[in-house]
MIDOSE-1310 file (N, C-alpha, C; in nm, 2 decimals, decimal comma, always signed):
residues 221
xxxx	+3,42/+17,11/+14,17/+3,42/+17,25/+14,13/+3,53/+17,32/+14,20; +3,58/+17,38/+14,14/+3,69/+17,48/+14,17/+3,66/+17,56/+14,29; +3,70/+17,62/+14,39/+3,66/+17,70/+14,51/+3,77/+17,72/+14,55; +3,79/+17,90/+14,51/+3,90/+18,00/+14,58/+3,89/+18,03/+14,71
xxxx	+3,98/+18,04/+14,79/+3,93/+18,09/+14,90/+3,85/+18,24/+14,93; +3,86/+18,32/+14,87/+3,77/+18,40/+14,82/+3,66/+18,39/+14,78; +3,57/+18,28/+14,70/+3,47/+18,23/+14,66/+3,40/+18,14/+14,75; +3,48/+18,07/+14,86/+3,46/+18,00/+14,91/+3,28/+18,04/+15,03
xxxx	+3,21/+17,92/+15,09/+3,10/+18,00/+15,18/+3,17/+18,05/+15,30; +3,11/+18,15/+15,35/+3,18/+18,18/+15,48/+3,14/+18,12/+15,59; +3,08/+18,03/+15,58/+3,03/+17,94/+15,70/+2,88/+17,85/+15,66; +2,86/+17,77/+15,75/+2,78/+17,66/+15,64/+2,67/+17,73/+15,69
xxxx	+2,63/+17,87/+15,75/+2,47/+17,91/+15,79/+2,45/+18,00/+15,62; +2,59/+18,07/+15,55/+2,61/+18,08/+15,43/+2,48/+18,06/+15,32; +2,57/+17,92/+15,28/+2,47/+17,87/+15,22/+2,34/+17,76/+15,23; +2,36/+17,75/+15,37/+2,22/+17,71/+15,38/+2,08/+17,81/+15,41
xxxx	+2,14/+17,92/+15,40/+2,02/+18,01/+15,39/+1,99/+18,08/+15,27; +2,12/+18,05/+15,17/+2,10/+18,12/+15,02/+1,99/+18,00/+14,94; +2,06/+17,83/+15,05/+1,94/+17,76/+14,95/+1,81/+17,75/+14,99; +1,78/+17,83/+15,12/+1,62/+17,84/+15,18/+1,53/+17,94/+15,10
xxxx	+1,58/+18,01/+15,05/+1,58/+18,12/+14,97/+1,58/+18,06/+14,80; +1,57/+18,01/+14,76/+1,60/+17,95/+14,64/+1,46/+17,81/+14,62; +1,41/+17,81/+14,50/+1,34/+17,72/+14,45/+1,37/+17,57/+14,48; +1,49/+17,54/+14,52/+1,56/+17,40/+14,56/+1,54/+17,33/+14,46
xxxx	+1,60/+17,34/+14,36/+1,58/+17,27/+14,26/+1,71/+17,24/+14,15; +1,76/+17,15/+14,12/+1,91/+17,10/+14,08/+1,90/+16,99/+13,99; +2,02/+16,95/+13,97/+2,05/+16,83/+13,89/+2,14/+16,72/+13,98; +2,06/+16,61/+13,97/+2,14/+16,50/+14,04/+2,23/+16,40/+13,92
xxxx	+2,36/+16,40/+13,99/+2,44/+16,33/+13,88/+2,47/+16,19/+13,92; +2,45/+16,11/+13,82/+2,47/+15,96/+13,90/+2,54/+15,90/+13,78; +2,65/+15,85/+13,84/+2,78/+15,80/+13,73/+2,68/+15,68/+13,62; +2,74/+15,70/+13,54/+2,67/+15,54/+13,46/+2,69/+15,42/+13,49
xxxx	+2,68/+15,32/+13,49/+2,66/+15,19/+13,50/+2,76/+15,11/+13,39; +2,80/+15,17/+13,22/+2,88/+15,20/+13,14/+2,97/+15,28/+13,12; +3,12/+15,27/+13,21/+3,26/+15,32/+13,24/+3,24/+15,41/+13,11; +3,22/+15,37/+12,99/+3,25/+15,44/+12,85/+3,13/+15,57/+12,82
xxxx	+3,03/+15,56/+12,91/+2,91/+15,62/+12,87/+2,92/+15,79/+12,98; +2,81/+15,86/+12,93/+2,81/+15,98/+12,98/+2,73/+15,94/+13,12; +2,75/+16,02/+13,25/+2,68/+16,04/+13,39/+2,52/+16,02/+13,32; +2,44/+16,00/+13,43/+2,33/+16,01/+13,41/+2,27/+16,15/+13,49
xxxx	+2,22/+16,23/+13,40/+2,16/+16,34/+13,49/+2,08/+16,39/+13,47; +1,98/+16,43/+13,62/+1,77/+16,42/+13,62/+1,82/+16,55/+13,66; +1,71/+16,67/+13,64/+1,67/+16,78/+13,65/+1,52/+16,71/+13,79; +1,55/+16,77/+13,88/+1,45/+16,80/+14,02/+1,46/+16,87/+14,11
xxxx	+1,35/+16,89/+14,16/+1,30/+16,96/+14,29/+1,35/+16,89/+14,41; +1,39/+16,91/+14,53/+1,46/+16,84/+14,61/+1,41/+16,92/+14,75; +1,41/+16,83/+14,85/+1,36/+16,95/+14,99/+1,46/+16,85/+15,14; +1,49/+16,95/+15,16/+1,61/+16,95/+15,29/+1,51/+16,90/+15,44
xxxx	+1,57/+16,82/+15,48/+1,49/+16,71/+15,55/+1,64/+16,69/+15,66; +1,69/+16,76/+15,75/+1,85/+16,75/+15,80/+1,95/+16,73/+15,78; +1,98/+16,61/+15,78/+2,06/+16,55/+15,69/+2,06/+16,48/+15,56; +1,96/+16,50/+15,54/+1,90/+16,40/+15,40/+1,85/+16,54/+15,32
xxxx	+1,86/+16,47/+15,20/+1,76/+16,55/+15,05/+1,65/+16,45/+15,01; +1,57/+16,45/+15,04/+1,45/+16,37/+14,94/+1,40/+16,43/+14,87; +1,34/+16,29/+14,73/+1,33/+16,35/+14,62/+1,26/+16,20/+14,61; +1,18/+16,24/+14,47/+1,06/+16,15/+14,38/+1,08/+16,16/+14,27
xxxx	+1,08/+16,05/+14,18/+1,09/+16,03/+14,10/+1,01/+15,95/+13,98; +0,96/+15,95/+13,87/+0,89/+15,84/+13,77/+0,94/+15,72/+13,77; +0,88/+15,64/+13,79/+0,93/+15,49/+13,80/+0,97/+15,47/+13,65; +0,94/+15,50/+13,54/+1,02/+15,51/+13,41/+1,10/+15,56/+13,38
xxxx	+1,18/+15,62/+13,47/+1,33/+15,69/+13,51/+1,44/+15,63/+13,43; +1,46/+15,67/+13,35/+1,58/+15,58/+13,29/+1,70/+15,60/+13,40; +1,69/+15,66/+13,52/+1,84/+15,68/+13,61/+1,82/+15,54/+13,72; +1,72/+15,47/+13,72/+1,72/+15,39/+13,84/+1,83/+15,25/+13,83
xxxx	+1,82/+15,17/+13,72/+1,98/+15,09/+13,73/+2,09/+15,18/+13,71; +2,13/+15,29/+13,73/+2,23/+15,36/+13,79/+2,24/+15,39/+13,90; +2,10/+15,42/+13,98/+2,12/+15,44/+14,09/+2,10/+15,37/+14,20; +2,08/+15,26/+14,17/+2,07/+15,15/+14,20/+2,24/+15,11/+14,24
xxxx	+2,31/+15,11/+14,17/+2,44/+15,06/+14,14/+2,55/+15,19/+14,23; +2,48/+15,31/+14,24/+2,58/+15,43/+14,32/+2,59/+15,42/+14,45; +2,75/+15,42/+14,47/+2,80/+15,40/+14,65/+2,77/+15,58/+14,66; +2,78/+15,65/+14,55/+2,75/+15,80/+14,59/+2,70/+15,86/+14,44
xxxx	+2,63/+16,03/+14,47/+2,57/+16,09/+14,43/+2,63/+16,20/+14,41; +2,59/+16,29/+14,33/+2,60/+16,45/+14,35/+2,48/+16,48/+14,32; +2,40/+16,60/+14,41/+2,33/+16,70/+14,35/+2,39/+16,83/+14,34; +2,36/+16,93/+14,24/+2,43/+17,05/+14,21/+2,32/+17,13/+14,16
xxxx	+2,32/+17,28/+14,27/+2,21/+17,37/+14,22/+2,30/+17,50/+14,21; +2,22/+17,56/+14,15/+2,32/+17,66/+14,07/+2,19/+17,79/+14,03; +2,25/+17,95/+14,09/+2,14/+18,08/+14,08/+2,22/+18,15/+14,07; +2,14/+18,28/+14,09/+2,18/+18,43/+14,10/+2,32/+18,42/+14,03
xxxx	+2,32/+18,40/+13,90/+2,43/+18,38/+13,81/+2,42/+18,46/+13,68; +2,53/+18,55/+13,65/+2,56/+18,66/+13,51/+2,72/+18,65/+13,47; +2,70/+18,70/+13,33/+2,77/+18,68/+13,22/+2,87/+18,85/+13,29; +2,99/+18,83/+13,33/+3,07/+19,01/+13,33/+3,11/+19,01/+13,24
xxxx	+3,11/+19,13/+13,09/+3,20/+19,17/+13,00/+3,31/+19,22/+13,04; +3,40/+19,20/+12,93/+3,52/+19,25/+12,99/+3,56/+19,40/+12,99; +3,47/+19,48/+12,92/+3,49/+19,59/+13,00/+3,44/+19,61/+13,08; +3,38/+19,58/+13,18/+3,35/+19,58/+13,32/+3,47/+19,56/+13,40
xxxx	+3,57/+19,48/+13,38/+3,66/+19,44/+13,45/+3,79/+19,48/+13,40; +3,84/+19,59/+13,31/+3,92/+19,64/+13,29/+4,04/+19,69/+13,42; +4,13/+19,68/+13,40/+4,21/+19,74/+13,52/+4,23/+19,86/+13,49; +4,20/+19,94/+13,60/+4,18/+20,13/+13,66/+4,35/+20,18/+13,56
xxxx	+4,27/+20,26/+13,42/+4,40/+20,31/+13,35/+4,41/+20,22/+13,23; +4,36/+20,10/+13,22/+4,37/+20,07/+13,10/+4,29/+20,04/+12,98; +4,28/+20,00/+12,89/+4,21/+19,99/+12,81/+4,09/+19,90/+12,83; +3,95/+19,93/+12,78/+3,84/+19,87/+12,82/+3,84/+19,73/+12,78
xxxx	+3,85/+19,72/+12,65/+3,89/+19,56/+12,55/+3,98/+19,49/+12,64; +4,07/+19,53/+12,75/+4,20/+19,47/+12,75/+4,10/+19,39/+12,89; +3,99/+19,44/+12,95/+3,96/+19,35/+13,08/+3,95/+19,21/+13,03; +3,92/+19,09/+13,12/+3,92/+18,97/+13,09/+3,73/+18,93/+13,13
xxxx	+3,69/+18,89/+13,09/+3,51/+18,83/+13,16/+3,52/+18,75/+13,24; +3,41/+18,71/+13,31/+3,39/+18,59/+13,37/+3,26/+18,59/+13,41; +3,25/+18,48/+13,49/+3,12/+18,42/+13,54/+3,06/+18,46/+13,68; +2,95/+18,54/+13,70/+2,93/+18,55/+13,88/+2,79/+18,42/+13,91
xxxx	+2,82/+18,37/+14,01/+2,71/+18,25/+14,01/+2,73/+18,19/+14,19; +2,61/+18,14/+14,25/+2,62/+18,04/+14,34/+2,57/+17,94/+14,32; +2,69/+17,85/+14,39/+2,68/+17,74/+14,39/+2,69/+17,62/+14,52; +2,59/+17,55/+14,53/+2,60/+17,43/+14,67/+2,56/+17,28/+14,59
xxxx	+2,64/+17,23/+14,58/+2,66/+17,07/+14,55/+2,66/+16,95/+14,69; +2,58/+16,92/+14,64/+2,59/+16,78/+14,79/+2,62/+16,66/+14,70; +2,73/+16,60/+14,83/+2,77/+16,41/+14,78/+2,71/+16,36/+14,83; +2,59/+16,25/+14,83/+2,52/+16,21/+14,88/+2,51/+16,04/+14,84
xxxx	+2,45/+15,92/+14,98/+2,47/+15,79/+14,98/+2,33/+15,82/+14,96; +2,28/+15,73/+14,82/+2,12/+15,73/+14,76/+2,08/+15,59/+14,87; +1,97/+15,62/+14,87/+1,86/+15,49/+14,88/+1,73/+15,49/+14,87; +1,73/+15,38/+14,82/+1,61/+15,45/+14,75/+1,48/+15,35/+14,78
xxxx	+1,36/+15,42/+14,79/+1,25/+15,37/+14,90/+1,13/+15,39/+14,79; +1,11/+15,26/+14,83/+0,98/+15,13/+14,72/+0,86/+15,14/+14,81; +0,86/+15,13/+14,94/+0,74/+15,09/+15,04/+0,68/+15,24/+15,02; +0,55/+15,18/+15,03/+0,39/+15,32/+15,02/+0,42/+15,39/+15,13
xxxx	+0,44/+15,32/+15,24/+0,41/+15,44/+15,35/+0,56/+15,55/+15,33; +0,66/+15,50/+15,32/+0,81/+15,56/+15,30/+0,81/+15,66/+15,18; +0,70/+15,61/+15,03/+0,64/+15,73/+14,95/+0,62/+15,83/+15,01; +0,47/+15,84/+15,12/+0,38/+15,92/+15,13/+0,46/+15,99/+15,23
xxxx	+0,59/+15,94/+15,29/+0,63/+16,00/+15,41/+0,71/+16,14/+15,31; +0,79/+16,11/+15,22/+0,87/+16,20/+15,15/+0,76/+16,25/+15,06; +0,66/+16,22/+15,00/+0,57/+16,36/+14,95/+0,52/+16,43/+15,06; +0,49/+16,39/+15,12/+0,41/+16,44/+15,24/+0,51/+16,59/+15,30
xxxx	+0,64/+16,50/+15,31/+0,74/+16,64/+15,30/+0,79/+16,75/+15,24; +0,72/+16,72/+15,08/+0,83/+16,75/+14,99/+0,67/+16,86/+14,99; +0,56/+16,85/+15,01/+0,41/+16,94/+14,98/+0,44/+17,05/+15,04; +0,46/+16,97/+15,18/+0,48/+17,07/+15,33/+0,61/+17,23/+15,28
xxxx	+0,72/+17,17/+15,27/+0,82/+17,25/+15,18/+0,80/+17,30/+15,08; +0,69/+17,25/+14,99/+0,65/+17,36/+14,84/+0,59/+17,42/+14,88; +0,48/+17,38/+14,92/+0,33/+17,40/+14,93/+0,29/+17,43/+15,06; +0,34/+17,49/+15,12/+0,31/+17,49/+15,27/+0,17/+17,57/+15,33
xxxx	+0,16/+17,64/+15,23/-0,03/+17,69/+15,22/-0,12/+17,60/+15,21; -0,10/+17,46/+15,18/-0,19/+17,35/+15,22/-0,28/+17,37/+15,07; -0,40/+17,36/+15,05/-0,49/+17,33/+14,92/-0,44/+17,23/+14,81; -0,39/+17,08/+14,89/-0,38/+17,00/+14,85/-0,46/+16,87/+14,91
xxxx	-0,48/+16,73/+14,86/-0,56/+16,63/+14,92/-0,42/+16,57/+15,03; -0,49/+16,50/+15,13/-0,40/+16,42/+15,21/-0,31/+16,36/+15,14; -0,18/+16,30/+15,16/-0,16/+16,20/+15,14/-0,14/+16,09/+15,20; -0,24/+15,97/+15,15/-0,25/+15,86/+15,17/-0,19/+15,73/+15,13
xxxx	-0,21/+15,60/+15,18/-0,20/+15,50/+15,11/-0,32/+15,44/+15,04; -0,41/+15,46/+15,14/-0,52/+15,45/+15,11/-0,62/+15,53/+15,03; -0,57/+15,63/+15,04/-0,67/+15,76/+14,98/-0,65/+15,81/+14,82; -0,76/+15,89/+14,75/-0,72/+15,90/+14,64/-0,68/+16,09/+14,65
xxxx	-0,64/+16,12/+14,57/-0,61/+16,07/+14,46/-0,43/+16,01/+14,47; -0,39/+16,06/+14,56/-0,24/+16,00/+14,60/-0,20/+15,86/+14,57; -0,29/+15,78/+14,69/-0,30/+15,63/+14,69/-0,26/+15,56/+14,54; -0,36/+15,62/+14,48/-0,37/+15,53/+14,33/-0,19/+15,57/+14,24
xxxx	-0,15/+15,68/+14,29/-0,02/+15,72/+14,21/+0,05/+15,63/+14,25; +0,11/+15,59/+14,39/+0,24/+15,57/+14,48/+0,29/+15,50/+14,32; +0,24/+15,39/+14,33/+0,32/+15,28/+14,17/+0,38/+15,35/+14,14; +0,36/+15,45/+14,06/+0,40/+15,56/+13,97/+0,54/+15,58/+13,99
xxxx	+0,59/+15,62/+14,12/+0,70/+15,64/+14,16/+0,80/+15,60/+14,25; +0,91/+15,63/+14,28/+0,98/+15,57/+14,38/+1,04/+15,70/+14,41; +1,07/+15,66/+14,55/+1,16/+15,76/+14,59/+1,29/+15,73/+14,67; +1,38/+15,86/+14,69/+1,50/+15,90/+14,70/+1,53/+15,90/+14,82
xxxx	+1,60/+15,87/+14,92/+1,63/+15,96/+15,01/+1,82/+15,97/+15,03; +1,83/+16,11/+15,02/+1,99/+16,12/+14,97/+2,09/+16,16/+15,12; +2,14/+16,09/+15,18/+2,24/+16,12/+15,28/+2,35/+16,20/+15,24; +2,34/+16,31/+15,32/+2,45/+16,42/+15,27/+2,60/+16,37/+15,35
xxxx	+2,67/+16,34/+15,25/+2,81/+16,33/+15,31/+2,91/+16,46/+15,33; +2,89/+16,51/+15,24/+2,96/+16,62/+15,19/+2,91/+16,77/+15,14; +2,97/+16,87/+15,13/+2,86/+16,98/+15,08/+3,00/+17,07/+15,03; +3,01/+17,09/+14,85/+3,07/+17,19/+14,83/+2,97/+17,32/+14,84
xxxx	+3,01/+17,47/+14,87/+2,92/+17,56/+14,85/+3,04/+17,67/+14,81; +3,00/+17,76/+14,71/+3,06/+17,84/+14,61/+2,99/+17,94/+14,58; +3,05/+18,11/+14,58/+3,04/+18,22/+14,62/+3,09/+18,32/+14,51; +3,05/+18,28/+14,38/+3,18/+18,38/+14,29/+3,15/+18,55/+14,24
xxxx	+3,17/+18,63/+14,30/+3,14/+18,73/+14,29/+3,30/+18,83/+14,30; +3,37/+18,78/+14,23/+3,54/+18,88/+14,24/+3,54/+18,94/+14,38; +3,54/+18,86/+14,50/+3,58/+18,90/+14,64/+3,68/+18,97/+14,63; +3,80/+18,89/+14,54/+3,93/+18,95/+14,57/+3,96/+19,04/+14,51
xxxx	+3,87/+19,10/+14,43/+3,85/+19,23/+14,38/+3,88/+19,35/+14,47; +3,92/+19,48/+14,44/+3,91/+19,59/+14,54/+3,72/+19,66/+14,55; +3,74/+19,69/+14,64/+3,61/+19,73/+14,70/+3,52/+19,86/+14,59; +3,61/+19,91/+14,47/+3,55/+19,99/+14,44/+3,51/+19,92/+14,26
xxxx	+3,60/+19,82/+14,31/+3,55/+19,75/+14,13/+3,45/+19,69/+14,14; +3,39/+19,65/+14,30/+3,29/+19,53/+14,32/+3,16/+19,59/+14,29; +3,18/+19,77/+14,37/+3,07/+19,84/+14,36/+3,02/+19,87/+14,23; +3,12/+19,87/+14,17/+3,12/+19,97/+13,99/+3,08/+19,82/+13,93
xxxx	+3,06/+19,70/+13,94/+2,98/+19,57/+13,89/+2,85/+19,55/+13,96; +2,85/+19,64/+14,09/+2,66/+19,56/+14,10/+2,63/+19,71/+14,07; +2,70/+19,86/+14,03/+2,59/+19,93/+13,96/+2,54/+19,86/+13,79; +2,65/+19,84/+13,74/+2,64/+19,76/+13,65/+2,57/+19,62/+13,62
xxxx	+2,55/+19,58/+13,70/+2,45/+19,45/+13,67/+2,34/+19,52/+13,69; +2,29/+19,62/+13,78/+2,14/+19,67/+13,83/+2,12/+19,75/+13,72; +2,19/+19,85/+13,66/+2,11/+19,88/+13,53/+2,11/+19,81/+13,40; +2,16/+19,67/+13,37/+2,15/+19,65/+13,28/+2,00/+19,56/+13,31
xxxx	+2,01/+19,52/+13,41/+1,89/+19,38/+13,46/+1,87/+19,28/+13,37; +1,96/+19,21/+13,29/+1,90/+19,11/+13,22/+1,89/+19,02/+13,31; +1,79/+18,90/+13,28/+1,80/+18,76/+13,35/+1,82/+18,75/+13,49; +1,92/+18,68/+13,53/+1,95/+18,64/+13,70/+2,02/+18,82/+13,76
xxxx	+2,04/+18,89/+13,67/+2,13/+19,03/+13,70/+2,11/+19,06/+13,85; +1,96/+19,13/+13,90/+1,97/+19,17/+14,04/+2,00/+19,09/+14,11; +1,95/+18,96/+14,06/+2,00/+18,84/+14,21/+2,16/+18,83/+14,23; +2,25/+18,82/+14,11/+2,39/+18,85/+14,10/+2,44/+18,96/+14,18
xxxx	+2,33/+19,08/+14,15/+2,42/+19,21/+14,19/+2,39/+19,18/+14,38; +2,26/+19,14/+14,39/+2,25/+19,15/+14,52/+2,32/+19,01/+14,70; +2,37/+18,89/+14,55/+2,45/+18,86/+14,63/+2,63/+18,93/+14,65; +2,64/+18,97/+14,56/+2,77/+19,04/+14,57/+2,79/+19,16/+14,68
xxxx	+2,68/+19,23/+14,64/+2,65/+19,34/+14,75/+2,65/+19,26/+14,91; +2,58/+19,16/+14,95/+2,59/+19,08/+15,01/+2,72/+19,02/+15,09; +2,76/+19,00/+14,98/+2,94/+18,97/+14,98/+3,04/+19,05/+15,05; +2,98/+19,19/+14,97/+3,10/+19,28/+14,97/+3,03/+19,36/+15,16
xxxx	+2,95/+19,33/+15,17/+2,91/+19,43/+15,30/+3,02/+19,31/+15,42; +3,01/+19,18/+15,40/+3,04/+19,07/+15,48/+3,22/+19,05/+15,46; +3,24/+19,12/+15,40/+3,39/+19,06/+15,33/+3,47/+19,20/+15,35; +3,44/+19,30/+15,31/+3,48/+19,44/+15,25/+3,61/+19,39/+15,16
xxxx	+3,72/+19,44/+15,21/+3,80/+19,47/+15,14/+3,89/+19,33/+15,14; +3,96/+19,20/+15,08/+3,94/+19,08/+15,06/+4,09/+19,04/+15,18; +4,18/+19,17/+15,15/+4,26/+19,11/+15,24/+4,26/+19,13/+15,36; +4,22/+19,22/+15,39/+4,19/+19,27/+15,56/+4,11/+19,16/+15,61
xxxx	+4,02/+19,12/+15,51/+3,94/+18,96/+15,59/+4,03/+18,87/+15,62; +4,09/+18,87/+15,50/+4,19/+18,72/+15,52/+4,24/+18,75/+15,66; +4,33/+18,88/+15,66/+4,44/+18,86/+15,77/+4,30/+18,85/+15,92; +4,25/+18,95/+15,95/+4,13/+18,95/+16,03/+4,11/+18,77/+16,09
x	+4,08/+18,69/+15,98/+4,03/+18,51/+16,04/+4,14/+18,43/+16,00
């Protein structure tokens, strides 16, 4: 993924608190096994464990002789993301038609070394985590090896555990914008509200409190 320095996180506490804050939920891409053929890619829920991502999966997975075969992974999650018309972005004096659109969205991608774990107790260890992190109000049964209703699943599935090598994280909210066009786009995302809009407007606002004005940052760090 593309990452301006402007777009770029401002530090990795960034976006690891935009993804604490977020449903943690992505697509993992795993190359094919067939040079000629498309990536293989699962839609899941995923839960941050330090260095690792663990994740579960259906043992009817059509991704597992792929992933089987991967020296590496990507996961890529992706929110608080809107559509800017181009008259929103017009330049001050010109014609409204004449602005250009784009995309405002975050983004954090992990490269990650898969392995992937068959043994029951190594199951129950990664649900056991993955409850704790959804579900942390508890009104679930134990999980067991022994016990039901858990026990009887494990078969069912295999699981992930994903070593983070790497972490892109991406920020696009026209940083390098001036300070009064950024403003004049999150009044405009907040009254229109469609879809992801306030979450858009409110990381920009976000942005712009942390950034102000794009060059004075630069020269400043």
């Amino acid at each position: 993924m593309l990452i301006h320095p402007w777009d770029s996180a401002l530090d990795a506490g960034e976006w690891q608190d935009w993804l604490a804050h977020t449903d943690r939920f992505g697509v993992l891409a795993v190359n094919n096994i067939g040079p000629a053929q498309a990536p293989v890619l699962v839609p899941t829920h995923f839960t941050v464990a330090g260095a690792e991502l663990l994740v579960h999966l259906a043992r009817p997975n059509p991704v597992w002789q792929h992933l089987e075969a991967a020296d590496e992974v990507r996961l890529a999650v992706i929110g608080d993301y809107a559509y800017i018309p181009t008259y929103w972005r017009a330049k001050a004096g010109g014609p409204d038609e004449d602005g250009v659109p784009t995309s405002y969205y975050s983004s954090v991608q992990f490269v990650c070394r898969p392995t992937i774990v068959d043994d029951p107790e190594g199951k129950v260890e990664i649900l056991t985590a993955q409850l704790g992190d959804f579900q942390p109000e508890g009104g679930h049964a134990t999980v067991a090896v022994d016990e039901g209703p858990y026990g009887r699943m494990l078969r069912g599935i295999r699981g992930v555990r994903l070593s983070v090598l790497h972490v892109d994280a991406k920020f696009k909210y026209d940083d390098s914008n001036p300070v009064d066009h950024r403003e004049r786009v999150i009044g405009n995302l907040e009254e229109r509200g469609h879809g992801l809009d306030a979450g858009a407007a409110s990381q920009q606002r976000r942005r712009l409190r942390a950034i102000g004005d794009w060059n004075e940052f630069r020269n400043r760090t």
